[in-house]
TIVOGU-760095 format. One record per residue (C-alpha): residue number from 0; residue in three letters; x, y, z. Coordinates in steps of 0.05 Angstrom, whole numbers, plus 5000, padded with zeros to 4 digits. Example, Ala and Ser with C-alpha at 12.3 -4.5 7.8 and 13.67 -1.06 7.14 Angstrom:
BEGIN
pos:code:xx:yy:zz
0:ALA:5246:4910:5156;
1:SER:5273:4979:5143;
***
This chain:
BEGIN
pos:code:xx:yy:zz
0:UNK:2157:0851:1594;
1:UNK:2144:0864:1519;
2:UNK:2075:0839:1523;
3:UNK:2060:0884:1584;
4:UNK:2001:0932:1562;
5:UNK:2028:0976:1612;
6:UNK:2091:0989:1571;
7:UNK:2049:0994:1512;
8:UNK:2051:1051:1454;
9:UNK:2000:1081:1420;
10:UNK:2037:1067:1356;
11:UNK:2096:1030:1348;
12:UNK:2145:1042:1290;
13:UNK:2175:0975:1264;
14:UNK:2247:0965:1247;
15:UNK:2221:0974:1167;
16:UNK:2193:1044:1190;
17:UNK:2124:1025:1174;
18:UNK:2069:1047:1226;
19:UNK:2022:1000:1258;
20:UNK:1965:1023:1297;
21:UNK:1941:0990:1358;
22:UNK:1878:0993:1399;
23:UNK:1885:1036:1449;
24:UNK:1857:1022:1530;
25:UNK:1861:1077:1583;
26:UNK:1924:1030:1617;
27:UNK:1953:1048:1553;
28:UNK:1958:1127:1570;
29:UNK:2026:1153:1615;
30:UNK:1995:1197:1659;
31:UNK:2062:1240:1638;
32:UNK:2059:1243:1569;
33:UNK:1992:1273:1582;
34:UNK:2000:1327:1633;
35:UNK:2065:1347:1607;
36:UNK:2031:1382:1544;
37:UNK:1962:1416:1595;
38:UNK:1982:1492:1606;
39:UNK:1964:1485:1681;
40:UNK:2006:1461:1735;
41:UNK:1991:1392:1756;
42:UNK:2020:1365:1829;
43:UNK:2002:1308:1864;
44:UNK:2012:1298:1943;
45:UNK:2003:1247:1987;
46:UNK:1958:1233:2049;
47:UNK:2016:1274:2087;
48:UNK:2020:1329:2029;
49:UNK:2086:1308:1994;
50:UNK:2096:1315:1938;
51:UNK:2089:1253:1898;
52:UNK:2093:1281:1822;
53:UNK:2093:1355:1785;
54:UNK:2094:1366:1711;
55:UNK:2136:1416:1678;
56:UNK:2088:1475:1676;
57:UNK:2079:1467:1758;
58:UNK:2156:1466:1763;
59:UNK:2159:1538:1717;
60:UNK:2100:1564:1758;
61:UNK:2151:1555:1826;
62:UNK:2214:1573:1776;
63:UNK:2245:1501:1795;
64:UNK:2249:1429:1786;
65:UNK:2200:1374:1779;
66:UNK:2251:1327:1807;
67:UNK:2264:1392:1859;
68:UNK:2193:1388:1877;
69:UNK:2191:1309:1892;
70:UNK:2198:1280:1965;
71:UNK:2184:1347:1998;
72:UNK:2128:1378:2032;
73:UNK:2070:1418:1993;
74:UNK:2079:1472:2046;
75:UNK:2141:1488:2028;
76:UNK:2122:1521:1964;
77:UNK:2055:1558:1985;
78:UNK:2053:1629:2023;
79:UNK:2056:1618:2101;
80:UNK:1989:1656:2114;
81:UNK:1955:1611:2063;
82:UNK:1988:1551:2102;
83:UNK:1916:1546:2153;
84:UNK:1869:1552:2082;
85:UNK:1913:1495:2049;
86:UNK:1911:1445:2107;
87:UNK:1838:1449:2109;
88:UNK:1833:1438:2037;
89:UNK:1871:1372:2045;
90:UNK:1837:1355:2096;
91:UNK:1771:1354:2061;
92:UNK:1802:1313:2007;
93:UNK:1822:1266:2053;
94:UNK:1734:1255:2056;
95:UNK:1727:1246:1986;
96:UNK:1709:1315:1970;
97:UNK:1742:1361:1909;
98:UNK:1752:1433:1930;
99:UNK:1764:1495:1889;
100:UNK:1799:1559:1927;
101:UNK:1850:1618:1918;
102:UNK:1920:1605:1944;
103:UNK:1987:1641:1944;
104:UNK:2054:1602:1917;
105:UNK:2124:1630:1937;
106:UNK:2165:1608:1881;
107:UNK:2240:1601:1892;
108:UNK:2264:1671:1865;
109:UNK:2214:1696:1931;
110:UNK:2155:1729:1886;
111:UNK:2085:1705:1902;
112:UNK:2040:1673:1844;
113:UNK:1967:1678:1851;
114:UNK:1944:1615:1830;
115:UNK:1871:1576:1827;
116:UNK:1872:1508:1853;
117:UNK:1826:1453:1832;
118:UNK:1832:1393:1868;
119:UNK:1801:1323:1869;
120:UNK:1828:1249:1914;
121:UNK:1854:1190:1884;
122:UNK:1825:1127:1898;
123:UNK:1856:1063:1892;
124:UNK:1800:1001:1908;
125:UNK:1750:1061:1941;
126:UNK:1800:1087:1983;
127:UNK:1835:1162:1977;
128:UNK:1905:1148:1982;
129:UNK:1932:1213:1943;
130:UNK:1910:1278:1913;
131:UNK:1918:1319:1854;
132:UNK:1913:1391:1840;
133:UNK:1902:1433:1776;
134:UNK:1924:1497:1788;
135:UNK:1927:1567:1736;
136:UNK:1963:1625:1743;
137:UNK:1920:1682:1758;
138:UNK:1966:1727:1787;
139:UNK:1960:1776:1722;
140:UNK:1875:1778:1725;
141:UNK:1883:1784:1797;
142:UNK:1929:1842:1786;
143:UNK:1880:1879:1731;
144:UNK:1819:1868:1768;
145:UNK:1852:1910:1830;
146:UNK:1874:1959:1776;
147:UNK:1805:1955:1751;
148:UNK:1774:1967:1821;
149:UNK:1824:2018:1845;
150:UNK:1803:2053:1775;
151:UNK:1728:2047:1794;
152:UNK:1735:2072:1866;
153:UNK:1779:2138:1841;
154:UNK:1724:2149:1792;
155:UNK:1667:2149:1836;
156:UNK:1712:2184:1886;
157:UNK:1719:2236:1835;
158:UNK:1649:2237:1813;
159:UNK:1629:2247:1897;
160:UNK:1681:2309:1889;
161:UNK:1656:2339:1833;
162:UNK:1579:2339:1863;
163:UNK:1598:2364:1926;
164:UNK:1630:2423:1897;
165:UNK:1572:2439:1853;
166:UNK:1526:2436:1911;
167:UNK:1576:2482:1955;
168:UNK:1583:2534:1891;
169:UNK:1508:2524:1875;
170:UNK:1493:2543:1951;
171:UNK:1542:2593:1956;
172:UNK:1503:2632:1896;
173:UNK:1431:2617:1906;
174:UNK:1443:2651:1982;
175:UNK:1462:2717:1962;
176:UNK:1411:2705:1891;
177:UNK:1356:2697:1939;
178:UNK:1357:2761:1977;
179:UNK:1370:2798:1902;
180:UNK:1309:2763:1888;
181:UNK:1268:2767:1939;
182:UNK:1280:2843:1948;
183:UNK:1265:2855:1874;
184:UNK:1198:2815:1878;
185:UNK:1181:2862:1943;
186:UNK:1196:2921:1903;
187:UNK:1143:2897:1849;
188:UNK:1086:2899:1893;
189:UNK:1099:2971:1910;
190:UNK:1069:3024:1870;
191:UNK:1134:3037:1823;
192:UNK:1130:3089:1760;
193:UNK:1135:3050:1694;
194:UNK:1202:3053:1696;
195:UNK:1227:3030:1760;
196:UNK:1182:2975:1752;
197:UNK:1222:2956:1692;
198:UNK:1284:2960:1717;
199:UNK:1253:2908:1778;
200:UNK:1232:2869:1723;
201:UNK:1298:2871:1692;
202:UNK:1337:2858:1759;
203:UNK:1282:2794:1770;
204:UNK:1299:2766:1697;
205:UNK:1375:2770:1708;
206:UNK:1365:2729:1776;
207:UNK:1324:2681:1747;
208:UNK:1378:2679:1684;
209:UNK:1426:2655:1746;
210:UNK:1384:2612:1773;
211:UNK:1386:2576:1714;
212:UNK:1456:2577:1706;
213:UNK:1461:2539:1773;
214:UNK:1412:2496:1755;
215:UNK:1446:2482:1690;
216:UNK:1509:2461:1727;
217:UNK:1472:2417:1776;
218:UNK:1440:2380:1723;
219:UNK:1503:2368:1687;
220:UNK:1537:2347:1749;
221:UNK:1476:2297:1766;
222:UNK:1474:2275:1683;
223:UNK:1547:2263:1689;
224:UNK:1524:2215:1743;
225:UNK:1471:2190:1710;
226:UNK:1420:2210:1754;
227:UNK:1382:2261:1722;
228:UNK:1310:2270:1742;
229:UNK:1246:2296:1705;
230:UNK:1177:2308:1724;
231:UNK:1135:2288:1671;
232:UNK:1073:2315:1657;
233:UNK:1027:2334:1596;
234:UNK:1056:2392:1565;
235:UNK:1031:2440:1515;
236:UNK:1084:2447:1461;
237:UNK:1060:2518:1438;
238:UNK:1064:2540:1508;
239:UNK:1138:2518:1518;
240:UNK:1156:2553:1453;
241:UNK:1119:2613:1477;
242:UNK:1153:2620:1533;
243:UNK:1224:2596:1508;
244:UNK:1211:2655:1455;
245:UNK:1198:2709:1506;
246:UNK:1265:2689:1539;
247:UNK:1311:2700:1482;
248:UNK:1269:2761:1450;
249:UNK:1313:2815:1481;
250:UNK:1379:2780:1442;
251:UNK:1344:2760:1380;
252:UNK:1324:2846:1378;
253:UNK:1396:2856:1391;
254:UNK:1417:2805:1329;
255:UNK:1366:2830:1291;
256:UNK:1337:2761:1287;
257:UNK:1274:2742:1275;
258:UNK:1240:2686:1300;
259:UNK:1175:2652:1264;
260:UNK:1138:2603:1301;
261:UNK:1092:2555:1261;
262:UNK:1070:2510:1322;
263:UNK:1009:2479:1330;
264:UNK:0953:2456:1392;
265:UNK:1003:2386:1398;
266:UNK:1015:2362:1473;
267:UNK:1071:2320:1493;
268:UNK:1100:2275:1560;
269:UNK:1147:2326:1581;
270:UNK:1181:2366:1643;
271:UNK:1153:2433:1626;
272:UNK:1214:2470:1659;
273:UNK:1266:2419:1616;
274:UNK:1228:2433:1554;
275:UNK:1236:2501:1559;
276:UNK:1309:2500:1580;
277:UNK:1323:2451:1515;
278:UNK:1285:2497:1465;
279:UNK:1320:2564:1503;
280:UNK:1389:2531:1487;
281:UNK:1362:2517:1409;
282:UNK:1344:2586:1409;
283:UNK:1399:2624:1437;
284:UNK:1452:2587:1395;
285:UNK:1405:2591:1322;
286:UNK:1395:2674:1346;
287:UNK:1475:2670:1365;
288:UNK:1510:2637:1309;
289:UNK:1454:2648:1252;
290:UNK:1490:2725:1242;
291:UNK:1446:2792:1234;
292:UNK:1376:2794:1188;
293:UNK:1377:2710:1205;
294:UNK:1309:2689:1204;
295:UNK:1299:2625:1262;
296:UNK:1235:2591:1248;
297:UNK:1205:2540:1306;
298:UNK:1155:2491:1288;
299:UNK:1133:2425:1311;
300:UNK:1094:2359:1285;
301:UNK:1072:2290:1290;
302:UNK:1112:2243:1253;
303:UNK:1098:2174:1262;
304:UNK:1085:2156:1343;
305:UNK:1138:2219:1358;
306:UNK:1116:2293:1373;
307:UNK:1180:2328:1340;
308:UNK:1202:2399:1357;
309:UNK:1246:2440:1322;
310:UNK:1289:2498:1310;
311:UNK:1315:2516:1236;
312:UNK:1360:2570:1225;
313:UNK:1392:2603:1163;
314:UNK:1466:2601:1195;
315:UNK:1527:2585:1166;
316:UNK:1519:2508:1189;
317:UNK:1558:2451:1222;
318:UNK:1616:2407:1184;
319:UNK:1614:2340:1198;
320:UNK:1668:2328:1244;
321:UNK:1632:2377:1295;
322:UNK:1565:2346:1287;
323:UNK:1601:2277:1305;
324:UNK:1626:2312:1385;
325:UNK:1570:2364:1389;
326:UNK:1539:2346:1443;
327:UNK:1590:2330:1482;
328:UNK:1615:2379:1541;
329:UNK:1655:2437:1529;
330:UNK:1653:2422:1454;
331:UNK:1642:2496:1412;
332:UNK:1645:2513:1335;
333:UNK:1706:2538:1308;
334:UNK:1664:2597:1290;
335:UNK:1646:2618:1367;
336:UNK:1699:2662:1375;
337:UNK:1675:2727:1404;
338:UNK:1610:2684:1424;
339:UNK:1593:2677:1500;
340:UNK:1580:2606:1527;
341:UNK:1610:2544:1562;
342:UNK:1600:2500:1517;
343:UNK:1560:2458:1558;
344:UNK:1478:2481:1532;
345:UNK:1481:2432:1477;
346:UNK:1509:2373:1536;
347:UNK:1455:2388:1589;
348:UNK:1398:2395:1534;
349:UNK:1427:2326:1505;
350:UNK:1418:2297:1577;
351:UNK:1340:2333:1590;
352:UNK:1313:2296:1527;
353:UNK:1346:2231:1551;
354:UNK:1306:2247:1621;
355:UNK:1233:2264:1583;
356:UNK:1241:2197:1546;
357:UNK:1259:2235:1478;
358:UNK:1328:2241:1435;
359:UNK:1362:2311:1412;
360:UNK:1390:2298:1341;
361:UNK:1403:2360:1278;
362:UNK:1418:2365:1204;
363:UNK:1465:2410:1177;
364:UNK:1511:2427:1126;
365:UNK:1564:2484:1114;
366:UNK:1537:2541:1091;
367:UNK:1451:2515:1091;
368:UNK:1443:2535:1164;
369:UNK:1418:2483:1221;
370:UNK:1364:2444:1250;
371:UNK:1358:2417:1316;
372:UNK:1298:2374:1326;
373:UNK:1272:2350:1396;
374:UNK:1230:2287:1394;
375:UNK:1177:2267:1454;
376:UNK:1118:2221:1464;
377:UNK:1053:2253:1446;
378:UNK:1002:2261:1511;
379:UNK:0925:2278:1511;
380:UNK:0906:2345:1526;
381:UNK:0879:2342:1598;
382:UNK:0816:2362:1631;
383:UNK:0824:2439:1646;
384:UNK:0851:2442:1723;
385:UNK:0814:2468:1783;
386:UNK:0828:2539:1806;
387:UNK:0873:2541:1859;
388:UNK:0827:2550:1925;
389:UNK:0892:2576:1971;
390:UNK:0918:2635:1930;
391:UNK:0959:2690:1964;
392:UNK:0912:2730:2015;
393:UNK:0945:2798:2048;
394:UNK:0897:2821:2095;
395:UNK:0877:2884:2108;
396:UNK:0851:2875:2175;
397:UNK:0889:2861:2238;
398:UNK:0881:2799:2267;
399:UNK:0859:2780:2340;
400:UNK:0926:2745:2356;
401:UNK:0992:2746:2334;
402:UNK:1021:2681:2309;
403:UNK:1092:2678:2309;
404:UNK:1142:2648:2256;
405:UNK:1207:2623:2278;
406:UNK:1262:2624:2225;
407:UNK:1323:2592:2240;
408:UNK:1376:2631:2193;
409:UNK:1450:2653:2201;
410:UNK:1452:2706:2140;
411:UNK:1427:2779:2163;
412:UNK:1401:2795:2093;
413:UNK:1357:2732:2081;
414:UNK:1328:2744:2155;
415:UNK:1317:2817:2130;
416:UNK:1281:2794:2067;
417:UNK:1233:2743:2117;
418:UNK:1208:2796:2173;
419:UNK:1190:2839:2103;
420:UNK:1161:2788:2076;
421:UNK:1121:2760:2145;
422:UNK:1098:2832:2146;
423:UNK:1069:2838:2087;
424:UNK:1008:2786:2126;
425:UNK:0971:2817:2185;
426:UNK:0980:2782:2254;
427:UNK:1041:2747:2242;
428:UNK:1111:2765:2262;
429:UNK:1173:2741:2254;
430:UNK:1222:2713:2318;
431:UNK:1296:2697:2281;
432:UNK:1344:2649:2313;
433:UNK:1420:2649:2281;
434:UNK:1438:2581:2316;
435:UNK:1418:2507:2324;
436:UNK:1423:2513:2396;
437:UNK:1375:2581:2391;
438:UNK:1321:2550:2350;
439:UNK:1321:2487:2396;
440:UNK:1312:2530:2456;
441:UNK:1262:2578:2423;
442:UNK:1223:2531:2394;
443:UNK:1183:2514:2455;
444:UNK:1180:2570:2492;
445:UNK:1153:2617:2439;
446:UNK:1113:2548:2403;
447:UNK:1108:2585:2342;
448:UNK:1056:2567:2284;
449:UNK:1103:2552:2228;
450:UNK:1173:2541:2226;
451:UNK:1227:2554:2175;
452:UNK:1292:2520:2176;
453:UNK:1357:2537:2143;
454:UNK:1411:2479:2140;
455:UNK:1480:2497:2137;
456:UNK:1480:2539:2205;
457:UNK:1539:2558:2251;
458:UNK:1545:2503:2305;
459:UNK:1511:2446:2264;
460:UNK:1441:2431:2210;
461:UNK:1369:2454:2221;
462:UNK:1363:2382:2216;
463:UNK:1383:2378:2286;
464:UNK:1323:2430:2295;
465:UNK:1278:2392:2257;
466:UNK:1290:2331:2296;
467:UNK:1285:2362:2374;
468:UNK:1213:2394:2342;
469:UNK:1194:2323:2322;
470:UNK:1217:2295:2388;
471:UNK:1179:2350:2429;
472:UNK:1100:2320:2441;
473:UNK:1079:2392:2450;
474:UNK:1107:2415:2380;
475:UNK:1107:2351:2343;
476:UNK:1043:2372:2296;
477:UNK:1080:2441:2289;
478:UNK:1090:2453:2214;
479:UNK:1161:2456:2191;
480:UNK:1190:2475:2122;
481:UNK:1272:2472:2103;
482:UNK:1283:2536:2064;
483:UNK:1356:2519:2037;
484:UNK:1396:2535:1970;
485:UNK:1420:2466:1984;
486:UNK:1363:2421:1937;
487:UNK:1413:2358:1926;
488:UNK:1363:2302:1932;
489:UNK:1405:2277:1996;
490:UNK:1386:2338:2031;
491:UNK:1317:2333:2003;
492:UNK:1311:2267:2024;
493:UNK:1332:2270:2087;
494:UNK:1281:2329:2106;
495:UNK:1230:2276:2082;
496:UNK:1254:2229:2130;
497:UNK:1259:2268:2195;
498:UNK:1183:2300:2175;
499:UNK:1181:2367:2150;
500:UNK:1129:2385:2109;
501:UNK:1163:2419:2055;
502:UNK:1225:2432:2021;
503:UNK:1230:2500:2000;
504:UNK:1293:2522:1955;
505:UNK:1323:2587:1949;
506:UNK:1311:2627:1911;
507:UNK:1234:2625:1922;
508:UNK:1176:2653:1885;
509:UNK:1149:2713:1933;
510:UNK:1072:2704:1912;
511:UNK:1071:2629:1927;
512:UNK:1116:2633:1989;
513:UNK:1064:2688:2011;
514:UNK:1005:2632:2005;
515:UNK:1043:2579:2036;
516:UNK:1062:2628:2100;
517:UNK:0986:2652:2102;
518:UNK:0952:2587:2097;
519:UNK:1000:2544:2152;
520:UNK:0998:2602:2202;
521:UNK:0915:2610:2199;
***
């Protein structure tokens, strides 16, 4: 009928062509006209899911009709394994309730769409007598997220890879590092002409060069991971510089460099042993690039609530575009040929001022040398420490009983470098055990005052040691340490957990190792 609201426009153009508005009521709107321009599919079903209307978009999403789609069952166009989550869905509609969920549409060409359904019941007088479902096409997101996850999970996967092989190559060289080391040290207590003693002392700096080296690469791995660690402490600045000097004298006399310090009594919140490493790596590059008769000067001072320490040196300089990817792995000047290095000091020093709370940053320019400048929190000096009450003690006198020390160890030469070392304290011996299964039965037969456990043995961990010693009532109070070149903080960790008293990592220093072994075997 004409004067049917129902049939009603929004605007009605008269034969003239003038426009008229009218006042518009919500029986005024066709549900068509205004799904038809929504980007999402709209579909409406029955009590029995059929299909009662679809708009256009719905229709492309299934790459068919809407007329197609009408009279037939909503099952027909989803996934069959998604047929159980859809009847559930419309059954909870059939309560009243709206529901949002994942589902799967087979479209006609056989390709799945990935699509998010909302869906809400009709009423007509209170009564559900229909539904209707939104739905978007998120087959693409879907698709990207996977990629994104996939992406994620190689990268960590990668990441894993890349620390496990630094821990196998860093325990693969501290093993054989340790004996050099240990042997050397030995040598130094022995009366040795001037020298010998220097070439000791020369064989002990090299091994502690490598050390460092390894350590190096396992911090890189573990900043690449973002989970670098520090110990932070007071630290005198002059100290650090001191000693970061004395470790790059011999090359800065070979470069005939000289190196001024102007450093004064300033302490900062620092890891001593980072500190150094950052200022060594300053050093050796402003001694290695800075050319013969280059003069390095070191200083440091308070600026503001910032302790800054630097390293200037009279070198040809760095252009911009270097300065920008410096610090960045592998990166090296285009003037390092003939220069040894990996590339990576600059990268790892970058990463140990992130760990101390502080920032690495320089000013250069080609051809008016370099400054690298190290910036920390400032700390109080603190009180002057006790004396340490257990230092080494090598008796002279026998003791009245022997006590023994079991060592759990596969390698010949580090068991070598022990019983020397064991015998260097009166009344103590050394029993050695190359296997799990050895040091398990050993352990309480020969109940020995201290134990020392190696991990990666022949037929399994001295974990598995550490954990029958723990077990045994008779030896639980027996004190254990894990002397490993494997330090990742898994390993360390774990030998927390299981209850050894200390973690010991190779290569060791001889005179504390000496005061540890004399004061748990008393």
């Amino acid at each position: 009928m004409p004067g049917d609201p129902r049939t009603a426009s929004l605007n009605v153009v008269t034969d003239h062509g003038d426009r008229r508005g009218t006042t518009a009521r919500p029986a005024d709107i066709d549900f068509a006209d205004l799904v038809r321009v929504l980007h999402e599919g709209v579909w409406v079903i029955d009590l029995d899911g059929i299909t009662l209307y679809a708009n256009q978009r719905m229709a492309d999403l299934l790459c068919t009709t809407s007329e197609a789609m009408v009279d037939r069952s909503v099952l027909e166009f989803f996934f069959e394994p998604d047929h159980t989550l859809l009847m559930e869905q419309m059954a909870t509609r059939l309560h009243g309730a709206s529901n949002d969920y994942v589902a799967r549409l087979r479209r006609t060409d056989g390709e799945l769409v990935q699509v998010r359904v909302h869906a809400s019941p009709l009423r007509r007088d209170g009564v559900v007598f229909a539904s209707v479902a939104a739905m978007s096409d998120i087959t693409e997101l879907t698709l990207a997220a996977a990629d994104g996850e996939v992406a994620l999970h190689e990268a960590e996967e990668s990441r894993r890879l890349r620390t496990r092989l630094m821990s196998w190559v860093a325990h693969e060289l501290r093993t054989p590092l340790n004996t050099i080391s240990g042997f050397a040290q030995l040598l130094r207590t022995s009366s040795l002409p001037p020298r010998d003693l220097d070439r000791v002392n020369n064989i002990l700096a090299a091994s502690a060069h490598v050390n460092g080296l390894i350590e190096d690469l396992l911090d890189y791995t573990r900043a690449d991971s973002a989970t670098i660690e520090a110990h932070i402490e007071p630290v005198a600045v002059a100290d650090a510089f001191a000693e970061a000097v004395s470790l790059v004298a011999g090359v800065a006399q070979q470069q005939q460099v000289h190196i001024d310090r102007k450093v004064p009594d300033l302490w900062v919140m620092a890891d001593h042993r980072k500190l150094v490493g950052v200022l060594v790596n300053l050093l050796s590059n402003a001694v290695k690039y800075g050319g013969a008769g280059n003069v390095v000067t070191v200083y440091a001072s308070t600026v503001g609530d910032r302790v800054e320490c630097s390293v200037t040196d009279q070198g040809p300089g760095i252009t911009l575009r270097h300065q920008r990817t410096i610090f960045q792995p592998f990166e090296r000047l285009d003037h390092a040929e003939g220069i040894h290095g990996t590339g990576l000091g600059l990268a790892i020093a970058d990463a140990y001022a992130r760990a101390m709370h502080g920032t690495l940053s320089l000013e250069s320019a080609p051809g008016q040398g370099t400054t690298f400048t190290i910036d920390l929190p400032p700390a109080h000096r603190p009180a002057a420490a006790p004396a340490p009450t257990d230092a080494p003690a090598i008796h002279e006198e026998a003791s009245e009983s022997v006590r023994t020390v079991l060592y759990v160890e596969d390698e010949p030469l580090n068991a070598s470098l022990l019983e020397s070392i064991v015998s260097l304290l009166p009344g103590r011996r050394l029993h050695v055990e190359p296997t799990v299964a050895g040091g398990i039965a050993a352990a309480p037969v020969i109940r020995p005052a201290l134990v020392l456990l190696d991990l990666n043995l022949p037929d399994g961990s001295g974990f598995d040691v550490l954990r029958s010693i723990r077990n045994n009532p008779d030896l639980a109070a027996t004190p254990v340490f894990i002397l490993s070149a494997d330090a990742t903080e898994q390993a360390t960790q774990r030998a927390q957990e299981l209850g050894a008293d200390r973690f010991i990592t190779k290569p060791f220093d001889l005179e504390q190792f000496l005061s540890l072994l004399d004061h748990h075997t008393q």
